[in-house]
N, C-alpha and C positions, 0 to 999 in steps of 0.2 A: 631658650626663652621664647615661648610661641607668638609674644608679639610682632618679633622681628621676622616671623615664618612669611615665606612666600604664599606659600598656600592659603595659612590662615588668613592673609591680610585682604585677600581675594577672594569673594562666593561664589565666583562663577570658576575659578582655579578650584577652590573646596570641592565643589560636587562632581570636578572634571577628575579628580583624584583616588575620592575614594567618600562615597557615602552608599552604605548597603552594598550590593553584587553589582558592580558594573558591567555589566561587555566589553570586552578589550578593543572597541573598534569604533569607529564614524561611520553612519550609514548615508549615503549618498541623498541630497534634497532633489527633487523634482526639478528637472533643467529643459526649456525648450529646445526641439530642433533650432539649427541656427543656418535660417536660408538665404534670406536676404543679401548678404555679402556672399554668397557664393557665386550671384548673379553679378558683381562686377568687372568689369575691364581692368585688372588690375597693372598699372604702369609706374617703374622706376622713375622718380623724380630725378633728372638729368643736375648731374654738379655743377657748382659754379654759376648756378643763372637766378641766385636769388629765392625768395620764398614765397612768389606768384608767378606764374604762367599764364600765359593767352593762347586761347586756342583757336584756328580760323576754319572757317566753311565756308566753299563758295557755295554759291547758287543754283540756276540752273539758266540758260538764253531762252530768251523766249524761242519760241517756235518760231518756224517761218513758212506759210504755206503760199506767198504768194508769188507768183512767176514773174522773175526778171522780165522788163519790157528790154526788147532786141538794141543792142549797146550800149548797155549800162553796169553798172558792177555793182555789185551788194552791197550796203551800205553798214557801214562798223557798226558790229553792238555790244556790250558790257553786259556784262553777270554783276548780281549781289553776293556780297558777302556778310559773314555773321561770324563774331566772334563772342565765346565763351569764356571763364579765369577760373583757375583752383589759386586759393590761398593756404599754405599750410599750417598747420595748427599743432600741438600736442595735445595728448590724450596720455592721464597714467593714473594707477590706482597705488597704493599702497598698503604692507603689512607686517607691523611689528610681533616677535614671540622671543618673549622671553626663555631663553636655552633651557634654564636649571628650571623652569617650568613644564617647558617640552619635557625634560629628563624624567623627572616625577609623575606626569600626568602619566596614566593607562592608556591615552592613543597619543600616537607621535603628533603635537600640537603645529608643528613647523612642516612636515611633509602637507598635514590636512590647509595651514593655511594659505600655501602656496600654490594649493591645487584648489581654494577658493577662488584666490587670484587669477588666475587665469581663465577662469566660468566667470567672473566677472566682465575681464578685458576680452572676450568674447563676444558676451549677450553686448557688450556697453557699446563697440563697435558697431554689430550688427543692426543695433535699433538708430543707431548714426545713419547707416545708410536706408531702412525702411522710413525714417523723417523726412530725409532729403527725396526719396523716392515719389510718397507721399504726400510731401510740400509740393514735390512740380507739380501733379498730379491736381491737386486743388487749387492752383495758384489764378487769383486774380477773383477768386470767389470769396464773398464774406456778409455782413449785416452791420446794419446801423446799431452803434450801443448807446441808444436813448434816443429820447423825441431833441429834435431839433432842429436849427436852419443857418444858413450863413453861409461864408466861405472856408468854415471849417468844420470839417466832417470826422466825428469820431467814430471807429468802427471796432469791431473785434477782433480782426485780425487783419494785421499789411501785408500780408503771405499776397505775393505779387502785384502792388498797388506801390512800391518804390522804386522801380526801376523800370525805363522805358529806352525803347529804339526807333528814334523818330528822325525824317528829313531833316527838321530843323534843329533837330538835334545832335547827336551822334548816330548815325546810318549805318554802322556796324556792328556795334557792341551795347550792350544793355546796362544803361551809368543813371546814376539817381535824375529823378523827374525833376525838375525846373521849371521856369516861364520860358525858356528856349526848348528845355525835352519834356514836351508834356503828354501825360498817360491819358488818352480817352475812357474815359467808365458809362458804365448807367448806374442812375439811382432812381428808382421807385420815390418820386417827390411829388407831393399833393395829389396824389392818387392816381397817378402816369406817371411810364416811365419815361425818365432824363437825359439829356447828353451833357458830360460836363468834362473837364480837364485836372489832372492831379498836377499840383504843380510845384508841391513839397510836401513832407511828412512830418510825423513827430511823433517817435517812439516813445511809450512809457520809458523802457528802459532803453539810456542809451546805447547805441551798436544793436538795437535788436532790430530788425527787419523780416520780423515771422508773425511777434505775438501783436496785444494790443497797442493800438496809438489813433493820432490825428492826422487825416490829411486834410493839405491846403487846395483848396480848387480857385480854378481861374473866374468863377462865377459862382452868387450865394446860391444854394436851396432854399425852396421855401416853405416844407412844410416836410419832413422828413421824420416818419413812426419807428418809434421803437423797436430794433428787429427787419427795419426794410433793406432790403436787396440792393446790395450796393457788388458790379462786375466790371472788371475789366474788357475791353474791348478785344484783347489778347488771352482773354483767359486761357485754362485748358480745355478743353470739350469733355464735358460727363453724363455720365447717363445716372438719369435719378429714376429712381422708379416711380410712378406716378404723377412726374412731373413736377415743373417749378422752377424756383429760381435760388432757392435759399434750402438749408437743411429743412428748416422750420415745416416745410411742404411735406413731408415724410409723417406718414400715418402709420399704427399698426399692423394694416393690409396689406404695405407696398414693398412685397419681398420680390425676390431675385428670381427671376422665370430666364427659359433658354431665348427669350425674345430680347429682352436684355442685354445679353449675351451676345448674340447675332448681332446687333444694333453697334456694340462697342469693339468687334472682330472687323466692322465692316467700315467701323472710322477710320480704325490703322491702319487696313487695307487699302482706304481710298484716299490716305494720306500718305501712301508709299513706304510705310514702316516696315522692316526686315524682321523673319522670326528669326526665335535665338537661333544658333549654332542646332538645333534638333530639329530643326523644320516647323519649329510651333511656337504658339504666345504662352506666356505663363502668365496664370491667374493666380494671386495669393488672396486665400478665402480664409477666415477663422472658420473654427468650427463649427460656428453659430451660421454661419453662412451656409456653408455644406448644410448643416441641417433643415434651413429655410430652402435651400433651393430644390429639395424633392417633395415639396407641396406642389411646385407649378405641375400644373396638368399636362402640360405637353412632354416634360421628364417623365411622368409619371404614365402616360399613351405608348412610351418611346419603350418603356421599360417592361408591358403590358405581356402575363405570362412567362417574364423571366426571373423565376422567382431564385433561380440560382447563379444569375449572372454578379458580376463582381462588384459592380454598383452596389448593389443590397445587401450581399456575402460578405464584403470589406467596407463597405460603407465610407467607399470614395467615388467621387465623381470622373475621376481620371480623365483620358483624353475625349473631349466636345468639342466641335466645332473650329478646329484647327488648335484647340487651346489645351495645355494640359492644366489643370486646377490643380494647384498645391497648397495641403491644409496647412497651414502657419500658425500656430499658436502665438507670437509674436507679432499678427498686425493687431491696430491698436483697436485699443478697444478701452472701456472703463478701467476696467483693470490691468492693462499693459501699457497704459500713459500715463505718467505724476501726475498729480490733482485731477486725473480724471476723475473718481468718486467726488470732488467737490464742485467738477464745474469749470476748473480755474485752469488759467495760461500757468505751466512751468518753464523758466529757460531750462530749468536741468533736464527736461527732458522736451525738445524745441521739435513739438508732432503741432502744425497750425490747425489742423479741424477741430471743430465740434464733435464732442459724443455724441449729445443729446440734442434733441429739437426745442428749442425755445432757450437753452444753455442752459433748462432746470437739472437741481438734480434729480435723482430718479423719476426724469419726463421721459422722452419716447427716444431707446435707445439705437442710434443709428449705426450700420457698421459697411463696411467698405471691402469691394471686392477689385485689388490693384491689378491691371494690365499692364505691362511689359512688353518692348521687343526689341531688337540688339543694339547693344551701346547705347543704353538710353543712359547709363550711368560709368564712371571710371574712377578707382581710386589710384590717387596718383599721391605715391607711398614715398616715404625717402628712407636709402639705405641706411639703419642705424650701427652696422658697423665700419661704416666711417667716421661717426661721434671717435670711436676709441680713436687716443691718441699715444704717442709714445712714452707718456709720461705711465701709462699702465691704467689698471682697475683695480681699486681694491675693493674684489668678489670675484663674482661670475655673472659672465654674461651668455642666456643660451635662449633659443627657442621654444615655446612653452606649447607640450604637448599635454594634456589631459583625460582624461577618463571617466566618464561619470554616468553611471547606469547603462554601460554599453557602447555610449555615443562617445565616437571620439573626435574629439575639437579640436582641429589643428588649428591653432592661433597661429596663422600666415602671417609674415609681416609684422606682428608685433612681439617687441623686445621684452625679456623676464632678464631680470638684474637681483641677484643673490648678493648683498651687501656683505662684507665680514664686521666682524663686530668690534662697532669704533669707542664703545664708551668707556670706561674707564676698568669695570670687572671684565671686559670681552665676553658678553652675556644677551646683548643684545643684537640679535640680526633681523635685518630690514629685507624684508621681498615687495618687488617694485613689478609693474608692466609700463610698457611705454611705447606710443606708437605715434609718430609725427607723419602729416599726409591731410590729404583731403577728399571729395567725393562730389566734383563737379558733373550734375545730370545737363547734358545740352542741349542748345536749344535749337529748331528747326523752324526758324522766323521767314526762312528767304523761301521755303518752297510751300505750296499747298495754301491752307488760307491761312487767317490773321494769328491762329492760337503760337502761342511762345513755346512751349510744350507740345509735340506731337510724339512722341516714343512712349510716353504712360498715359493712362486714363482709367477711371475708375468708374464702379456701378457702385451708388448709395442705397440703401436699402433698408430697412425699419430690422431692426434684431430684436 
């Protein structure tokens, strides 16, 4: 009776089965390299101590250059400290296949979906930590969303405008703003700029602390444009090209030159930042980067006559300037952030910048070239096979290695769970990924100057 067929009852089982000459096989989809996470400190979340951790840094003593006057003794001094928290979370994807489906179809339907699975719990990780990378990276930079005045200030993004480290406050650890921990900002108000205090927030969505919301200041504005410059006092340090205060300052022209470059090498440097473990910074550039950046004249002076050097033969910019540049198809861009094409904040995918200059859509597309340097990031992972308990599994539980156009992705740290089939025909198996952990970037508040962020920084640049 065909109505009861499996097949039939399904068109997308129908054409997997047999309509015309099939190919007996799945050809593999287009997958980014997956860099991002390879760059972190990956660390064992220690048993028994709960599901947040504090981490501490001390400081540094001031100097002392001045000569004891003849029988006296040195007088005590104290260091700052700074403390950072991972909170742990899960992360898991799911995939149902029906067996007597698998059975019939012409490619094994349950091998391909498992090895979807894990190029999911992959990339899903990876852009976890290029967000959080990202987020430091811009934090405390944002705009005014609409004309207005008062002591409450709507902006487009709280990405570092809810959490401060103040005397009066907590002097170690970075805990939500208040009228005792208050955040100092500037805002571009009646056509100069401001000094004013953050004193609470108010997320669109509650628990969000990236995308859009309201903050409360300790003093109104008074005339506050559409689009104006609203910064933290602690922000990060960025290099925009052509200057400015806001994305919106990004014109067609103002692409990424080796001066740039030098400019953002010599931040890190002169804020005591360590290269990775290879002796160098890494730069994550999309490709649109790389391609902008061999307009500037001085790459192009540097490279004069070398028409078979590797620069232009592989069309990598490779190691400049203590830096090694790595093409990332995966920093964000329109197309590698949710609602980027529209404009719009996603929590599902929590990246705080702006594409575009003025938040139009197809306005002037800005892209990001991230700097790193050691420990600026750590995932701090918990052992999943300590979940198993005596009572058993019913499945398998293993680690998920994959293969897909060559590259091989070894999903570190995250759990693949092969369900046995609990329904009633025993015909259903579930394939799971699961990875409980976090990916606290920290912070360097006690040494160099005010920025909260000194391990990342970025160059913005017109794409």
């Amino acid at each position: 009776m065909p109505e009861f067929s499996i097949i039939a009852q399904n068109a997308t089982v129908r054409a997997l089965v047999q309509e015309n000459l099939l190919e007996r096989a799945f050809h593999d989809a287009l997958f980014p390299r997956l860099i991002f996470r390879s760059e972190v400190a990956a660390r064992e979340w220690p048993a028994g101590v709960g599901d947040s951790m504090i981490f501490t840094a001390p400081g540094l003593l001031p100097v002392s250059m001045r000569p004891l006057q003849p029988g006296t003794d040195p007088i005590p001094q104290t260091y700052g400290a700074e403390q950072w928290e991972a909170q742990l979370q899960q992360y898991a994807g799911t995939i149902d296949t029906n067996m007597p489906t698998s059975m019939v179809a012409i490619a094994d339907l349950f091998l391909r979906n498992a090895q979807q699975l894990g190029l999911q719990a992959a990339q899903s990780l990876n852009r976890k930590v290029r967000n959080r990378a990202y987020n430091a990276a811009e934090s405390g930079w944002t705009v005014a969303d609409g004309a207005q005045s008062g002591t409450t200030l709507r902006v487009k993004r709280l990405n570092g405008f809810t959490r401060a480290r103040s005397t009066s406050g907590n002097a170690v650890r970075f805990t939500a703003v208040s009228s005792s921990n208050p955040l100092p900002i500037k805002v571009f108000d009646n056509g100069a700029e401001a000094s004013f205090n953050v004193i609470g927030y108010t997320p669109d969505t509650a628990g969000d602390e990236i995308g859009p919301g309201t903050l409360t200041l300790s003093a109104g504005t008074t005339s506050v444009a559409n689009r104006a410059y609203v910064i933290s006092d602690d922000r990060t340090a960025m290099v925009r090209v052509g200057g400015g205060n806001k994305i919106d300052d990004i014109i067609s022209t103002d692409l990424p030159t080796l001066s740039s470059v030098r400019s953002m090498v010599a931040r890190l440097w002169q804020m005591n930042v360590n290269e990775h473990e290879d002796g160098r910074f890494h730069a994550h550039c999309s490709p649109t980067s790389v391609a902008k950046m061999y307009e500037d004249s001085d790459l192009q002076r540097l490279n004069t006559s070398l028409p078979d050097y590797y620069m232009y033969k592989q069309f990598a910019l490779g190691e400049i300037l203590n830096t090694i540049f790595v093409r990332n198809t995966e920093c964000p861009t329109v197309e590698t952030v949710l609602g980027g094409s529209t404009a719009t904040y996603s929590q599902d995918d929590d990246f705080a910048g702006e594409l575009t200059a003025n938040g139009a859509v197809g306005g002037q597309r800005v892209e990001r070239i991230l700097f790193t340097g050691r420990d600026y990031i750590f995932e701090m992972y918990s052992n999943l096979a300590a979940l198993v308990t005596e009572a058993g599994l019913n499945g398998k539980v293993a680690d998920a290695k994959i293969t897909n156009q060559g590259i091989e992705v070894f999903s570190d740290r995250i759990q693949m769970i092969l369900r046995s089939p609990l329904n009633r025909l025993q015909d259903m198996v579930s394939a799971s990924w699961r990875f409980i952990g976090d990916w606290p970037v920290r912070t360097d508040a006690t040494t160099g100057d005010a920025a909260r962020y000194k391990r990342v920084g970025i160059i913005q640049h017109a794409g």
